[in-house]
N, C-alpha and C positions, 0 to 999 in steps of 0.2 A: 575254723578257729584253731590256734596250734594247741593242744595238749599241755598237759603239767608236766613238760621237759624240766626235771628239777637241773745342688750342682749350680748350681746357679754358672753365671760365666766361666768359661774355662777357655784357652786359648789349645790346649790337647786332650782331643774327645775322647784319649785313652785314661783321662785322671783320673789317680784313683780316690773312690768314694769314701768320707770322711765316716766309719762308723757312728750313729748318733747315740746320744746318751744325754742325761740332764745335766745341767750346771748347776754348781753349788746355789743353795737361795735362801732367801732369808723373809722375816715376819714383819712387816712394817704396817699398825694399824689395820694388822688382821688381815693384810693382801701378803701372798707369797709371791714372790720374784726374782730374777736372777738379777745381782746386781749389777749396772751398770753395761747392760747387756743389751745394745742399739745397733743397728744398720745403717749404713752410709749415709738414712737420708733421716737419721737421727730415731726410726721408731723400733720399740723394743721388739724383742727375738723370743721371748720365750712369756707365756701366760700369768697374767697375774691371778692370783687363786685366791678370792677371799676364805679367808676362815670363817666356815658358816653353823661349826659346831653348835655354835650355842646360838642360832638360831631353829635348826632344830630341834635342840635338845635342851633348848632353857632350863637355867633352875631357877629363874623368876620372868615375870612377864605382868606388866604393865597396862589395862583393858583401858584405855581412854575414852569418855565415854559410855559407860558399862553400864548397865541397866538390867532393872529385874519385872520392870514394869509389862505385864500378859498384854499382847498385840502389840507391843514397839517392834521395831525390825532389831534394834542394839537388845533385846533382850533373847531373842532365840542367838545371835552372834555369841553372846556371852555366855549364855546355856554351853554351847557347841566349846566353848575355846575354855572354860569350865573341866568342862570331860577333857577336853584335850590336853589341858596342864596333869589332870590324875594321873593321865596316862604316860605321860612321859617323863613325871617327877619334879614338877614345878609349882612353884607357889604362885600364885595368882593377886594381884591387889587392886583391885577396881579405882579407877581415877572418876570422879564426876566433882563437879563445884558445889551442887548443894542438897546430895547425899551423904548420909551415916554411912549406910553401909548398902550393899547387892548382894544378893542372895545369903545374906548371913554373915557377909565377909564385909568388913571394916575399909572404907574407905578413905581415901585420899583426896583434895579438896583439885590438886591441879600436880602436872608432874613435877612443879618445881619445888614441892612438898615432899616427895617422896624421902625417905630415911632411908633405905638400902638399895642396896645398885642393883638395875635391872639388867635382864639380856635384850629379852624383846618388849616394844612397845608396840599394842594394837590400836591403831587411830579409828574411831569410831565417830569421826566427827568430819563435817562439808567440806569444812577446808582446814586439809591438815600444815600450811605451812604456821600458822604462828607457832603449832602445835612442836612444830620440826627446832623453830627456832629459840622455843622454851625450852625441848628434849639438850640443846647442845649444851648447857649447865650440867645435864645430870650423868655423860658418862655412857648413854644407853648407845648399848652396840649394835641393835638393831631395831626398826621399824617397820610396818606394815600400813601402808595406806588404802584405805577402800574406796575414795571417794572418785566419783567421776567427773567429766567436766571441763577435762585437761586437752590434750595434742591430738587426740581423736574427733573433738569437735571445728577445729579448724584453727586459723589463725591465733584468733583471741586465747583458745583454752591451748595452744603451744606455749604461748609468750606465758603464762601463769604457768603450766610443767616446768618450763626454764627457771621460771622465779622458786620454785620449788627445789629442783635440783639446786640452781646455787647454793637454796639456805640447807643442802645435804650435805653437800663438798665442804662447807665452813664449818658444818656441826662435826663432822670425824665419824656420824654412825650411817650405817647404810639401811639402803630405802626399798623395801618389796612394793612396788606400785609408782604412780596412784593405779585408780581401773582395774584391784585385781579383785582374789574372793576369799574365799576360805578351803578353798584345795589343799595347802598347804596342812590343813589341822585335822583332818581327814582322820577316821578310823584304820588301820592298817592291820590287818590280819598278822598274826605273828605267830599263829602256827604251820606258818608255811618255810619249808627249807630249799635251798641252795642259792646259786647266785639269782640276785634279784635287777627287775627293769624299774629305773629311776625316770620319773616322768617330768617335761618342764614340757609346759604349755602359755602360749597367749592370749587362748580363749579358752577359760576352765568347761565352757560344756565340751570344745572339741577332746579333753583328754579323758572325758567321764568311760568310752567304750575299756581304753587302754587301764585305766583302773579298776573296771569290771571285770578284769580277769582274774583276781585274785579269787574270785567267785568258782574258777575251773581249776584253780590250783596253781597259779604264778603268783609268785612273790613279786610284792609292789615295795619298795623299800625308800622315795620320796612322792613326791610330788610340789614341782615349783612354779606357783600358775603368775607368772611374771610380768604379766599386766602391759600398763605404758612403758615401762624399763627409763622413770625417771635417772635412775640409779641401777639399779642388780638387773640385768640382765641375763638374758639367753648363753652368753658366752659364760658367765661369770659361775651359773650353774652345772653349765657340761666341764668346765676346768677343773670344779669343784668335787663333783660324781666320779670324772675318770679318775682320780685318787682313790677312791671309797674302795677299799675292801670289797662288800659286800653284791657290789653294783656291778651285774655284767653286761647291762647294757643299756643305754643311752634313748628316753624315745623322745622325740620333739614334734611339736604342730608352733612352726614359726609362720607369721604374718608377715614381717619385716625383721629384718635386722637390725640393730640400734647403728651398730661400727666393722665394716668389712671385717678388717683387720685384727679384730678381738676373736671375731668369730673364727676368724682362721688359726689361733693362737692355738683356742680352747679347743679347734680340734686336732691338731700337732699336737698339743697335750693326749689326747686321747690314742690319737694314734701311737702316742710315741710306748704307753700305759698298754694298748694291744685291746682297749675298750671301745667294743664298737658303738658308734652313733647312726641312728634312724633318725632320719626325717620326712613329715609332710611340711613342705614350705611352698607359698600361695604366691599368687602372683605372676601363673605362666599365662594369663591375657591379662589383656587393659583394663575387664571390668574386674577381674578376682583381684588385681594390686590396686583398686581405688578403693573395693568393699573391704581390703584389710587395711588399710592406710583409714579410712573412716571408722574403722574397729579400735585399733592401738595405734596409729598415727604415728606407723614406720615408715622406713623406707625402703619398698620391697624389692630394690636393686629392677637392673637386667638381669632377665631371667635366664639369657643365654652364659653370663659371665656366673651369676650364684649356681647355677648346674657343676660349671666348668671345676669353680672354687669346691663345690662338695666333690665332685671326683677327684681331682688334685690331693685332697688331704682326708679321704675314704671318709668322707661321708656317704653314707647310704640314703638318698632319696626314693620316697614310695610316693604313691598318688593320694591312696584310700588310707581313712583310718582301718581299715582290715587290714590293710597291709603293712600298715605302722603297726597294730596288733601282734600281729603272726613273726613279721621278719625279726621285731625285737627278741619276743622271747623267744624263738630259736637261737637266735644269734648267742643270748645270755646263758642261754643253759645247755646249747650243744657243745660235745669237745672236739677237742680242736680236730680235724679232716686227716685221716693217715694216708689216704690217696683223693684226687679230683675225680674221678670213675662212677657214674650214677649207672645205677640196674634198675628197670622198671620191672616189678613181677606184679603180675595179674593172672586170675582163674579167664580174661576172653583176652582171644589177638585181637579185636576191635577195640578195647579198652587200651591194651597196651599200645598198639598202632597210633592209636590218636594220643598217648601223653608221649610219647617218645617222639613225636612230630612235633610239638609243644616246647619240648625241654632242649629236645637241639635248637631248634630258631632262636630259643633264649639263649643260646650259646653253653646249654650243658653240653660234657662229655658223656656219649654211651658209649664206652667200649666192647668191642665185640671180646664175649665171655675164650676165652683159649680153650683149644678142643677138648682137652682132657678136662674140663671143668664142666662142657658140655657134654660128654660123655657121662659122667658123676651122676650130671641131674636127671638123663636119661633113664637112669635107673627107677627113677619113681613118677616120671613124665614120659608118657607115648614120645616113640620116636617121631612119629607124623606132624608133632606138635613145635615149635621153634625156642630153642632155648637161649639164643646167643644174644640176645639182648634187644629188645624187650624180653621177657621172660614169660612164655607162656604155657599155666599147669594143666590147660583144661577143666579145671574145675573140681573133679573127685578127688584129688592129691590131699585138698585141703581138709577134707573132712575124717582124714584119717593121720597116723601116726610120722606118713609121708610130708607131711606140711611141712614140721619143721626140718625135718633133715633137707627139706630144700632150700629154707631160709637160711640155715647153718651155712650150708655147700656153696650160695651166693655169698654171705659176707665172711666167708673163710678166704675169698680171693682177694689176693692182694693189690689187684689194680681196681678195686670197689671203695669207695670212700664212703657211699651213700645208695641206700635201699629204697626205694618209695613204691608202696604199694596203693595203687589208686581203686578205692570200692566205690563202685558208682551208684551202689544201693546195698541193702540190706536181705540176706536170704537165708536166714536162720533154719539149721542150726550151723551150716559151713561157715557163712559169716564170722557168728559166734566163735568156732575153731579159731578161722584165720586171725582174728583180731589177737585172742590167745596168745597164739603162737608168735604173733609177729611183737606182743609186748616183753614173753619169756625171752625170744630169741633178743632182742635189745636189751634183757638185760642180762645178757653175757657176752657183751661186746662194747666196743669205743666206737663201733661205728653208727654214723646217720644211722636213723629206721623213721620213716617217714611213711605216714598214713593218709590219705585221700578219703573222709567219710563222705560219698556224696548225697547222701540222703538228704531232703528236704523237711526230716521230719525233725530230726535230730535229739529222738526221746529213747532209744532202741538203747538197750543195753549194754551190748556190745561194744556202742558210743560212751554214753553218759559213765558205766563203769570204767568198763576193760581198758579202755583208749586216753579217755580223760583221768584215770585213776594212777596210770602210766607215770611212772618218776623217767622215763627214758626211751618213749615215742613220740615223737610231734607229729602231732593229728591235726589234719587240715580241715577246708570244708571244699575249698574251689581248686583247680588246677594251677590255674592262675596265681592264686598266693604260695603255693606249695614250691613251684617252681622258681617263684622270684625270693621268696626266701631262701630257697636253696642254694643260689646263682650268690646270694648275698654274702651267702654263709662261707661258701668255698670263695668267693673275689675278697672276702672281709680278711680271711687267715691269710691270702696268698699275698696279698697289698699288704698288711703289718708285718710279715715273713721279710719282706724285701724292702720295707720302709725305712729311709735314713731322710731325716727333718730336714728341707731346705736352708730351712732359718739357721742350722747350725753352719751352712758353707755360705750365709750371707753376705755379702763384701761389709766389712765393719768401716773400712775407711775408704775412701775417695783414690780410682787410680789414675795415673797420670793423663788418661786420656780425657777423663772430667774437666780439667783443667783446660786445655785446650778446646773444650765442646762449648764451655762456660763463656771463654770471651766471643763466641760468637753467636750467644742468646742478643736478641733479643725482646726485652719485655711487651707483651699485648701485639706483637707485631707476629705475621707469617713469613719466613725464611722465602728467598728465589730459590728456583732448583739450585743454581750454584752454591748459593751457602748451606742449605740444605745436605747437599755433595762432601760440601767442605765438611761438617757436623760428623756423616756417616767416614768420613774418613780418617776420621779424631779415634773413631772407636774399633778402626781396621779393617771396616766394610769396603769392598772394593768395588770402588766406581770405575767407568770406562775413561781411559785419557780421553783427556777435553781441555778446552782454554776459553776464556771469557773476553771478547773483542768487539770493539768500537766503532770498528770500521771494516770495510769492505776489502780493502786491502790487507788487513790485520788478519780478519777471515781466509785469506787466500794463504797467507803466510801461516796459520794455526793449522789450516787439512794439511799443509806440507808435511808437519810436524808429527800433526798425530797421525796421520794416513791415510791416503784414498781406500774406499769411499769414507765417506764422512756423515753423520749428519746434524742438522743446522735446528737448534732449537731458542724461540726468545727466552729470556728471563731475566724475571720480573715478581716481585715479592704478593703483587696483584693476581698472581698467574696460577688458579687452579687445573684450568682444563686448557691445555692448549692446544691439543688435537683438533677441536672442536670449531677451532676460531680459528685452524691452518695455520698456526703458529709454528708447524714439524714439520722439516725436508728431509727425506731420507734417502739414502743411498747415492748421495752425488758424488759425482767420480771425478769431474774437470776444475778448472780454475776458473772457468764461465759460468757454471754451474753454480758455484761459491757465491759468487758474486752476485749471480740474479736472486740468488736466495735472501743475498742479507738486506737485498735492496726490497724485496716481498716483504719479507717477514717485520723490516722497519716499518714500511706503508702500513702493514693491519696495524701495528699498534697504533702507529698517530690516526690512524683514523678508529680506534675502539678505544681512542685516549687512555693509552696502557702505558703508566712510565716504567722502560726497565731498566734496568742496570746492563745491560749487553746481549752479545747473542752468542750461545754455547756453540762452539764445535767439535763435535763429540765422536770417539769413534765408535764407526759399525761394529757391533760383537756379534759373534756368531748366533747361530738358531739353537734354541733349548726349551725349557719348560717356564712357561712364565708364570712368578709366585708372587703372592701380595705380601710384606711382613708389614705391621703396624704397631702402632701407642694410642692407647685411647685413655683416657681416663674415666673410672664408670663413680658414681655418686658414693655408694658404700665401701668401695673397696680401693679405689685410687688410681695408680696406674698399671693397666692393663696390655698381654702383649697378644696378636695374633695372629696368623699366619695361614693361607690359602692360594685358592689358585687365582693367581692375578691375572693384568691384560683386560680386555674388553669381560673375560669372563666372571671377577669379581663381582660386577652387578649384575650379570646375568643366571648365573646360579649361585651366590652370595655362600659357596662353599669356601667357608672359615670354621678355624678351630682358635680357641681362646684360651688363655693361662693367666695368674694371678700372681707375679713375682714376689719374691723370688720362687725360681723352679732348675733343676737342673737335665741334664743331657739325658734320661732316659723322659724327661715329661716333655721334652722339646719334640721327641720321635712320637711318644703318644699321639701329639697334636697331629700333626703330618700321618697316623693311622687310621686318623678321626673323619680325614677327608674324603667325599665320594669320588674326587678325583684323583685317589693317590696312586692308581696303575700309573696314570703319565709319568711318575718319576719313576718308573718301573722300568718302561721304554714300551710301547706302543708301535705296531705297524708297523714295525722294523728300526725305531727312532731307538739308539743308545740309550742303556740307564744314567739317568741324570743323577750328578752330585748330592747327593742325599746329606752325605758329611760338611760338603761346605753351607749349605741350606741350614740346616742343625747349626754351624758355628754363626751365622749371619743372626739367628734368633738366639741365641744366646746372647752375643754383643748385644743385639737392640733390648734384650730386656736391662743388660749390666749399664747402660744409656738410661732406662725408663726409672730405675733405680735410685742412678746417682742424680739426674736431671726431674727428679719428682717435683722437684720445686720451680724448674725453668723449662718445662717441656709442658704444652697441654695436648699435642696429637702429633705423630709421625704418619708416614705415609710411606712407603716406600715399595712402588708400582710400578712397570713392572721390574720384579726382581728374578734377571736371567739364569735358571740353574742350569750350566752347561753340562755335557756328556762328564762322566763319572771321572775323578781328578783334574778337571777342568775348573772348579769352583766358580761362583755364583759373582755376577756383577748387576749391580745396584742400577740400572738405566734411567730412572728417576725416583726423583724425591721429593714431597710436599713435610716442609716441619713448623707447627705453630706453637710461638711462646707463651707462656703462661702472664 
């Protein structure tokens, strides 16, 4: 457990990067927005933020339902939301129809009684829509639903969430639930200082561990246990938090997402704020996304495209709540990294050996310490002993006035960013020292200092005081969390360091190539290769010459044209797989050739009754690396672009990388870094480096396509796509496109 640590399209891949920054915005009904601020395909560019002040921080609140009656369940709710109005400075008015008064306090017969305006209203009742559609008379800015019953239990109880939602959108107030709890009302320690982790969860037990840390000394400074997300959502929270002063970092247990694209707002918001977000989000097999879909009755996406979308916009995904635990509040309360550089020091080299093994695999840096620094330490570390990184003191060091001048002497060096001393037990009284020394030495420095308690016991003093009492070492329990917070910590500052928001180089308006791709949708129908062709070459993607002929003769006269050898392919708007069915002649070189081809390739269709529109004669292009680029559309987030290695290998090793437009020229190479085959574009076996640059321009296009054409595109295909030897650029050898 960690311690109280207090570009989208561009035609020149030299353009240059629009610094981001926010746009002017304004308060409309309590959501902040940029106004007027939409993408080509009409949806907004920047977060809407409700104003949720004064649902935290009411100065009246509304208990619908309230009760004082010993063994009701509405009577301990009320108790609880009771203490919680004292606590936060709000006046409380109990609503029931045919009570005086609850706990002493005067009641109100129903809300449309009420005589002063509320902030929040707590629905304490089965079904809170008439309740929603009384509330819309009185002005109330906010509500809380408890009741279950809804979208989680299937059909029936979605169509009633929906009925509910409408009468939210009509009323103007916004709706926490239905299906949520009272997380929100929660006691919150407030003698704890510095930056705090702000919690939104969809199942209030999953966020009980991550609120139990205030117990060790982290500050908790929300909690938004956000239910079905009739209304307020996941998004609408993190948009909300990364504003807050106070909140340095972000933790979430999502089940589903409500709306891709919100989600990705609110985290461009966060990112753009330098506020990091954690995530546990469910859903990477088929039984984890049916048992949260049966919980809050999301939709827990593909899990390959929501991975993509949290790296895309630095989100941090974890597995375990220990790791949503630990990674938050370091993230929140460490400062920012003055170098990437990890030092592992340990009292044994078996200690050190195995987490330095650990920490590189994750992709830490250990830099080998420079002689004169390893000179330094030798002074109080046997020479026999290895000090270059791992770091190891042999053990006596620690127990004397040696300790820290070693701890000093490692984060005196400037290519060290971060210290982690892993104790893989307790051995008092050195222990004791080392813990010491390693909380003094952190706090006379900005850098990491990173603790490993591995003891199972975890009652040792050394722990419970020295380490957890620490305003400025993050103490671990496992390896494993230690290191992937860390990885988190240094990729969190280096990604916000270098982060300019897509959304702000969005294409706002339609460019002329749209236009021309447009007249040749069409609707519910799949394109033949040829117009497919014609589509990608709207948008600048280079196909091979070819000509679309009727006849055999026509054919003979088209290989003149384009060039021997040739080759012959049908098409046909029917026509997925035409390898398959011998629909491809390749490499004919004669006029006889031509000829027996068209008279083949017509025979299989009339006898597989394939009507086509012609037969393509295409020319041969050279040998190069063959790439898949695509459009898919995924359920939560729309349309999607992806890129791998194509040809027969696309299905046989299904290595693909995915992106969630808009994105620009450095997330395009990302993808292509992503891939286990990405030496082939390297060159192999003596084969040239392949156009890397024209491959990059060709996914750009197709996403600036996936963008404008959201509305008349549902899947591209574009298979294989030839990356020739380096200046040579990429040509498009086929194409499958289906209309929306």
């Amino acid at each position: 457990m960690l311690g109280s640590t207090h570009g989208t399209f561009t035609t020149d891949l030299r353009a240059r990067v629009v610094a981001c920054g926010e746009s002017p915005r304004t308060t409309v009904h309590g959501v902040t927005a940029a106004p007027g601020d939409q993408d080509v395909s009409g949806r907004p560019l920047h977060a809407a933020v409700p104003d949720l002040d004064r649902f935290f921080r009411p100065e009246s609140v509304a208990v619908v339902g309230a009760s004082d009656t010993e063994g009701r369940p509405n009577t301990g709710i009320t108790r609880q939301l009771l203490a919680w109005a004292e606590r936060v400075g709000a006046r409380l008015v109990p609503v029931h129809p045919t009570r005086t008064s609850v706990f002493g306090i005067d009641c109100v017969p129903s809300v449309g009684a009420l005589t002063e305006p509320v902030d929040l209203a707590v629905l304490l009742v089965a079904d809170p829509l008439p309740v929603i559609e009384e509330l819309a008379e009185t002005k109330v800015k906010f509500a809380v639903a408890f009741a279950s019953g809804f979208a989680e239990t299937g059909e029936a109880g979605a169509a009633a969430q929906e009925r509910l939602a409408a009468a939210v959108r009509r009323s103007g107030l916004r709706l926490l639930g239905p299906n949520t709890n009272l997380n929100a009302f929660e006691r919150f320690r407030e003698d704890l200082e510095g930056p705090a982790v702000a919690l939104i969860t969809q199942s209030g037990h999953q966020g009980r561990p991550v609120f139990t840390l205030q117990e060790l000394g982290v500050r908790l400074s929300h909690w938004a246990p956000t239910g079905n997300e009739a209304d307020l959502e996941t998004s609408d929270f993190i948009s909300y938090f990364a504003g807050r002063p106070e909140v340095g970092a972000i933790a979430c247990y999502v089940e589903g997402l409500k709306d891709g694209r919100s989600f990705l707002l609110a985290a461009d918001r966060a990112a753009r704020h330098g506020v990091p977000v954690v995530a546990v989000k469910v859903g990477r097999t088929e039984t984890g996304a049916r048992t949260a879909a049966s919980h809050t009755g999301k939709l827990t996406g593909a899990d390959q495209v929501v991975d993509a979308a949290m790296r895309q916009f630095g989100v941090i995904r974890v597995d375990g709540l220990d790791q949503l635990q630990d990674t938050a509040t370091l993230l929140a309360r460490a400062r920012r990294p003055q170098a990437d550089g990890v030092v592992v020091y340990s009292i044994s080299g078996g200690t050190g050996a195995h987490f330095a093994d650990l920490a590189t695999e994750a992709g830490l840096r250990l830099p080998t310490l420079p002689q004169a620094r390893q000179d330094e330490l030798h002074q109080w570390i046997p020479e026999y002993l290895s000090v270059a990184n791992p770091v190891d003191n042999g053990g006596h060091p620690v127990g004397d006035w040696r300790g820290r001048k070693i701890i000093d002497a490692i984060l005196a060096d400037p290519s060290v960013g971060v210290l982690i001393c892993p104790i893989t037990g307790p051995f008092p009284p050195m222990s004791d020292k080392l813990a010491q020394d390693l909380v003094d030495a952190a706090e006379a420095t900005d850098k990491l200092v990173c603790v490993v308690w591995g003891s199972p016991v975890g009652t040792e003093d050394a722990y419970r005081t020295t380490l957890l009492g620490s305003s400025r070492v993050a103490t671990f329990r496992t390896f494993a969390n230690c290191i992937g917070a860390v990885k988190a910590y240094l990729d969190h500052h280096r990604f916000t360091t270098a982060y300019r928001s897509p959304f702000d180089e969005a294409p706002r308006t339609p460019s002329p190539s749209f236009r021309k791709a447009q007249a040749l949708m069409r609707p519910g129908r799949r394109l033949s290769e040829h117009a497919a062709k014609q589509l990608l070459r709207a948008y600048g993607i280079r196909v091979p010459r070819e000509q679309l002929v009727t006849s055999a003769a026509a054919a003979v006269r088209a290989a003149g044209l384009v060039g021997y050898p040739v080759v012959m392919k049908a098409s046909g708007a029917q026509l997925a797989h035409k390898t398959e069915l011998g629909l491809v002649k390749v490499g004919l070189t004669s006029a006889s050739q031509v000829r027996d081809a068209y008279r083949e390739l017509t025979d299989i269709a009339r006898f597989e009754s394939i009507d086509l529109d012609g037969i393509l004669v295409c020319q041969m292009v050279g040998r190069g690396v063959e790439m898949v680029v695509g459009v898919t559309r995924d359920d939560l987030f729309g349309p999607t672009v992806t890129v791998g290695l194509g040809g027969v290998l696309v299905e046989v090793l299904n290595d693909t990388a995915v992106r969630v437009p808009p994105f620009g020229e450095s997330e395009a190479r990302s993808m292509l870094g992503e891939l286990r085959g990405r030496a082939l574009l390297d060159g192999v076996r003596g084969a040239p480096p392949a156009d890397v640059d024209a491959l990059v321009e060709v996914v750009l296009r197709v996403q600036r396509m996936a963008l404008e054409l959201d509305g008349d595109l549902a899947e591209l295909d574009i298979n294989p796509l030839m990356v020739l030897p380096r200046g040579q650029g990429a040509v498009a050898l086929d194409a499958l496109a289906v209309c929306r």
